[in-house]
C-alpha positions in Angstrom: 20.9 27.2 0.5 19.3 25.4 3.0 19.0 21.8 3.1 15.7 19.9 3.9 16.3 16.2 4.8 14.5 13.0 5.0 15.4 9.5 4.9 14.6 5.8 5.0 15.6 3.5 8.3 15.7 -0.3 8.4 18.0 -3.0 8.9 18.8 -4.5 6.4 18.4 -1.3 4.1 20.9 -1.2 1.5 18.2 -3.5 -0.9 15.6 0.0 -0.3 14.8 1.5 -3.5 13.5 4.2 -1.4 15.8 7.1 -1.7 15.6 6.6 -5.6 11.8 7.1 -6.0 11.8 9.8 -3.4 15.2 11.3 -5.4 12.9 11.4 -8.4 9.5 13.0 -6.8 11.7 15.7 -5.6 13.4 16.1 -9.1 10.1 16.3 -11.2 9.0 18.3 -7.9 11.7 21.0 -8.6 13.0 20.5 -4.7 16.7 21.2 -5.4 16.9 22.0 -1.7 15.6 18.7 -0.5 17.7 15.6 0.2 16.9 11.8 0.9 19.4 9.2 2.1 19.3 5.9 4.0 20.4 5.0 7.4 21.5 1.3 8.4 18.9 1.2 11.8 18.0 -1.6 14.3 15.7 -1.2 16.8 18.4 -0.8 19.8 19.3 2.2 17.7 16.3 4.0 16.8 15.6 6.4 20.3 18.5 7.7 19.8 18.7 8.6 16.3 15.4 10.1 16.5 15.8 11.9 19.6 19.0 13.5 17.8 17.0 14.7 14.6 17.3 18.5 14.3 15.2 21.4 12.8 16.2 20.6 9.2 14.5 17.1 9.1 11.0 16.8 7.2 10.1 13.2 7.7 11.4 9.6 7.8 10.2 6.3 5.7 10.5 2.8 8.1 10.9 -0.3 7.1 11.4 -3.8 9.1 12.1 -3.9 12.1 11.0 -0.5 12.8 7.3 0.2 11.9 6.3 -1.1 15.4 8.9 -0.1 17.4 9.1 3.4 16.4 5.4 4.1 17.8 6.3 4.6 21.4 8.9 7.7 19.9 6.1 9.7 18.7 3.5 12.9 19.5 0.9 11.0 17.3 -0.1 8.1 15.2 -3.1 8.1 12.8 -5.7 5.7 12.8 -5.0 4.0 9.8 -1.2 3.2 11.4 -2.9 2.4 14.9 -5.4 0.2 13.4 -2.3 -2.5 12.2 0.1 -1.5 15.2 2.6 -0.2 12.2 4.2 3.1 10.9 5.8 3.5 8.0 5.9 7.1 7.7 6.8 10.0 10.4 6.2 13.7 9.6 8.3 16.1 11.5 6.5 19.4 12.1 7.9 22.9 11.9 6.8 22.9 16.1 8.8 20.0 16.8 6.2 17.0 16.8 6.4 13.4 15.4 3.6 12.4 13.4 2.8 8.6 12.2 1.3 7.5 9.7 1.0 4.2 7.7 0.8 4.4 4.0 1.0 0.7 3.0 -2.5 0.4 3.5 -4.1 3.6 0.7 -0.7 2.8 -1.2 -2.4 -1.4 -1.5 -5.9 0.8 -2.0 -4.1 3.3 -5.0 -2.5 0.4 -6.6 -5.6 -1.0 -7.3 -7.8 1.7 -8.4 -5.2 2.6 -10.9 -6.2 -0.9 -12.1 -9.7 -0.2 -12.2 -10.6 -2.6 -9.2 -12.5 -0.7 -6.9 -14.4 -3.4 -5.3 -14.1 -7.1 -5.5 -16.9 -9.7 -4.0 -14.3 -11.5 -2.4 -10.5 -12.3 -1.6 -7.8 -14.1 -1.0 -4.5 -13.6 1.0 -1.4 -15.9 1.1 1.1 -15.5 3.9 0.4 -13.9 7.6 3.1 -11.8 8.1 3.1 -8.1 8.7 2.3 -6.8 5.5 -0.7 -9.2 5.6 -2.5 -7.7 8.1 -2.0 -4.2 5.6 -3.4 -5.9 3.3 -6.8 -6.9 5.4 -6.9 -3.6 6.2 -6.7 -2.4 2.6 -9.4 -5.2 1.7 -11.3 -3.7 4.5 -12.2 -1.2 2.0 -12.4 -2.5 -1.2 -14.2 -6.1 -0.4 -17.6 -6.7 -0.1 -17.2 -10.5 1.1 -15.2 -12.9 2.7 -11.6 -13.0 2.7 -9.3 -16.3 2.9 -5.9 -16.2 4.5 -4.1 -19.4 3.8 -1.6 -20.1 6.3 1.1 -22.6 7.8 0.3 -23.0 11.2 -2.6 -22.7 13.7 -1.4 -20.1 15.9 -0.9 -18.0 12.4 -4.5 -18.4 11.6 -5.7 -17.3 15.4 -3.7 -14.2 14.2 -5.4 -13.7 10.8 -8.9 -13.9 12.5 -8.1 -11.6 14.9 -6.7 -8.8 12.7 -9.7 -9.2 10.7 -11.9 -9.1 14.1 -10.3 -6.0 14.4 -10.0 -4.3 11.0 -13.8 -5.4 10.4 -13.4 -7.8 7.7 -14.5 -11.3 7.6 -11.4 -13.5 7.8 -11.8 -17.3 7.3 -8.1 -18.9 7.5 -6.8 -22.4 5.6 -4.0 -24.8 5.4 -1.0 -23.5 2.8 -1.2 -27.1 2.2 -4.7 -25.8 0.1 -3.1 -22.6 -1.4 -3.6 -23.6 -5.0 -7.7 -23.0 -4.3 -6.7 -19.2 -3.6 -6.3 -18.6 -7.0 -9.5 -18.8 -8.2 -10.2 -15.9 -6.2 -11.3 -12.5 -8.2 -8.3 -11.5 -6.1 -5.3 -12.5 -5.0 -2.4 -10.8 -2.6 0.9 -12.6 -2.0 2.5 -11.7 1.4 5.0 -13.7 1.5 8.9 -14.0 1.0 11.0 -14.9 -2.4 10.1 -18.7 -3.6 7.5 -19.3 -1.4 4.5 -19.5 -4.1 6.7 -20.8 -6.5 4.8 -24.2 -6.2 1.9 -22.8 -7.0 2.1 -21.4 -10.9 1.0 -24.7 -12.5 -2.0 -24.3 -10.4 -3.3 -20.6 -12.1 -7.0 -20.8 -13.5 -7.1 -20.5 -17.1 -9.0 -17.5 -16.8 -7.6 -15.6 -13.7 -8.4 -12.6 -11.8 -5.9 -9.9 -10.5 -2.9 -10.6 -8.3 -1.1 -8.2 -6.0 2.3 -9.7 -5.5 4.6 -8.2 -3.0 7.6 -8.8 -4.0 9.4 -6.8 -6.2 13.1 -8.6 -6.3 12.9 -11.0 -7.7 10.4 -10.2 -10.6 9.0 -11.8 -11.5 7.6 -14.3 -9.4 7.0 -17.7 -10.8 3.7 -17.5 -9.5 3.2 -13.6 -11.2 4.6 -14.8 -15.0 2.4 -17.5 -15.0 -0.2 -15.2 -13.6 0.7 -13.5 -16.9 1.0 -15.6 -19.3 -3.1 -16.8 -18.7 -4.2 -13.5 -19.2 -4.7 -12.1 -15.6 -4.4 -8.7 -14.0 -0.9 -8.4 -12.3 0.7 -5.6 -9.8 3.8 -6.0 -8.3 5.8 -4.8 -5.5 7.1 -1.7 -6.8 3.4 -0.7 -7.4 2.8 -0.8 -4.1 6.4 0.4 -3.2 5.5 3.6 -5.2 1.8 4.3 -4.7 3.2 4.3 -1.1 6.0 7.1 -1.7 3.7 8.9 -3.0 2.1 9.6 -0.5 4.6 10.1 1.7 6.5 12.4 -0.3 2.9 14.4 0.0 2.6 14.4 3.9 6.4 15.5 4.1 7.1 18.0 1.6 3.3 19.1 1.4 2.9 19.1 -1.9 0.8 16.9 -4.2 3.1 14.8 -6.2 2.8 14.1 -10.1 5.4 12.6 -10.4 4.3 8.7 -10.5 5.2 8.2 -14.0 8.3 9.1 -12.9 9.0 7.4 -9.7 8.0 4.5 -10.9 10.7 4.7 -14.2 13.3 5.4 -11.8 12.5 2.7 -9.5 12.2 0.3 -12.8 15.8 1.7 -14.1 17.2 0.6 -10.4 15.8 -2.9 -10.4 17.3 -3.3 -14.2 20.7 -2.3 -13.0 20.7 -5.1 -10.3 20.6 -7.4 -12.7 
C-alpha cells in the first residue's frame, strides 16, 4: 500500500504537537495509508526541501520561521494568507502545484464560535507579534468596534495600526505599561510569549469577559487561571492549535474531519505527558 505523506516544518519543532492531532484526525478518519511526521527546517533550508517533495506528498503545516518565507515557493496563496503576509498551510495538488493558505485566522474565528461568541462590541490585543496581526484579522470579522493593541514600543504600535489599516479594523495602540485596562475588554487575546502577562492576573475584573490565550505550554497561564477562577470565558492555545488542524487536515486529505473531540484528547494526552 501506498503511502500518502504530510508533515509539519519549523525550527525549533520538536515542542509541535502537530503530528499528534493530525495522527489522530487520520485515525478517526480511517486513513491507514496516510502518514504525518516533522522535519527540523530553517529558512536557508526550505527551497530545497520543497523543491525535492515528490508525488506522494499531500500538504505541509509551517510554523516559525517559515510562514513568510515559504510564500515566494508557491503556485498560489489565498487571500486570507496574503492579507497577513503568512502561510501556515500548503496543499500539494495531484497536477503538481503549491497552494497556501493560512488557517490561524478561521481556526481564532472557530475557536470562538464554538464558544458562542460570534460578535463582540469591542476588543483588546496584548503583544504585536506575528500571531497578532492573525488575530486582527480574525477580529476583522467578528468585532463590531474598536480594537486596542497594547504594546512596548512606538515603532510596534506604527505596526499595529497599519495591519489594522490594512485588514480593515480600527486599531488604536497603548503602552504595555497600561495592559491591566485590557482586561475589562468583552475580549481579550494574548499574543505573547510564556510569563509575559504574568503581572497582570491580580488586575482581572471581578466579572470578566472571554480570553483567548495563546499559549498552550505552559497551561495555564497565570493570567488564564485567574481569568478562571473570576468566572470568565477561557480558550487556550491548543484551541486554536486544533481548530486550525482541522482545517488543514480538510484542505489536504479532502475530507471533512469529525474528529475534533478527538484531536483535541490526543493533543491534551501529549501536553499531560510533558509534565
Amino acid at each position: 500500500m501506498s503511502r500518502i505523506r504530510a508533515a509539519v516544518l519549523g525550527s525549533p519543532i520538536e515542542h509541535s504537537l502537530s503530528p499528534v492531532l493530525h495522527r489522530a484526525a487520520y485515525r478517526e478518519l480511517g486513513l491507514a495509508d496516510w502518514s504525518y511526521d516533522r522535519f527540523e527546517i530553517d529558512e536557508a533550508a526550505l527551497p530545497a526541501f520543497v523543491a525535492g517533495l515528490g508525488p506522494e506528498w499531500a500538504g505541509l503545516s509551517l510554523t516559525m520561521p517559515l510562514k513568510r518565507a515559504v510564500m515566494p515557493l508557491l503556485d498560489a496563496v489565498s487571500d486570507t494568507a496574503a492579507s497577513v503576509e503568512a502561510v501556515n498551510t500548503v496543499v500539494l495538488t495531484e497536477d503538481g502545484r503549491r497552494l497556501g493558505d493560512n488557517t490561524d485566522i478561521p481556526g481564532i474565528v472557530a475557536a470562538l464560535h464554538e464558544r458562542g461568541i460570534e460578535k463582540v462590541p469591542a476588543a483588546a490585543v496584548l503583544g504585536a507579534g506575528a500571531t497578532a496581526s492573525s488575530a486582527l484579522a480574525a477580529l476583522a470579522r467578528i468585532c463590531t468596534g474598536e480594537v486596542t493593541a497594547y504594546v512596548r514600543s512606538r515603532a510596534r504600535a506604527d505596526e499595529m495600526r497599519q495591519w489594522g489599516e490594512r485588514l480593515g479594523v480600527d486599531v488604536r495602540t497603548a503602552d504595555w505599561s497600561d495592559a491591566a485596562q485590557a482586561l475589562a475588554a468583552p475580549l481579550v487575546i494574548a499574543t505573547t510569549p510564556a510569563g509575559a502577562t504574568d503581572d497582570l492576573a491580580p488586575a482581572v475584573p471581578a466579572a470578566p469577559g472571554t480570553l483567548f490565550d495563546v499559549l498552550y505550554d505552559p497551561w495555564p497561564t497565570a493570567l488564564a487561571a485567574s481569568w478562571t477562577q473570576r468566572g470568565g470565558t477561557l480558550l487556550g492555545g491548543l484551541d486554536l492549535l486544533v481548530h486550525q488542524a482541522v482545517l488543514q487536515v480538510e484542505q489536504m486529505t479532502g475530507r471533512t474531519p469529525g474528529p475534533l473531540a478527538a484531536m483535541r484528547a490526543a493533543g491534551e494526552a501529549a501536553l499531560r505527558a510533558r509534565h
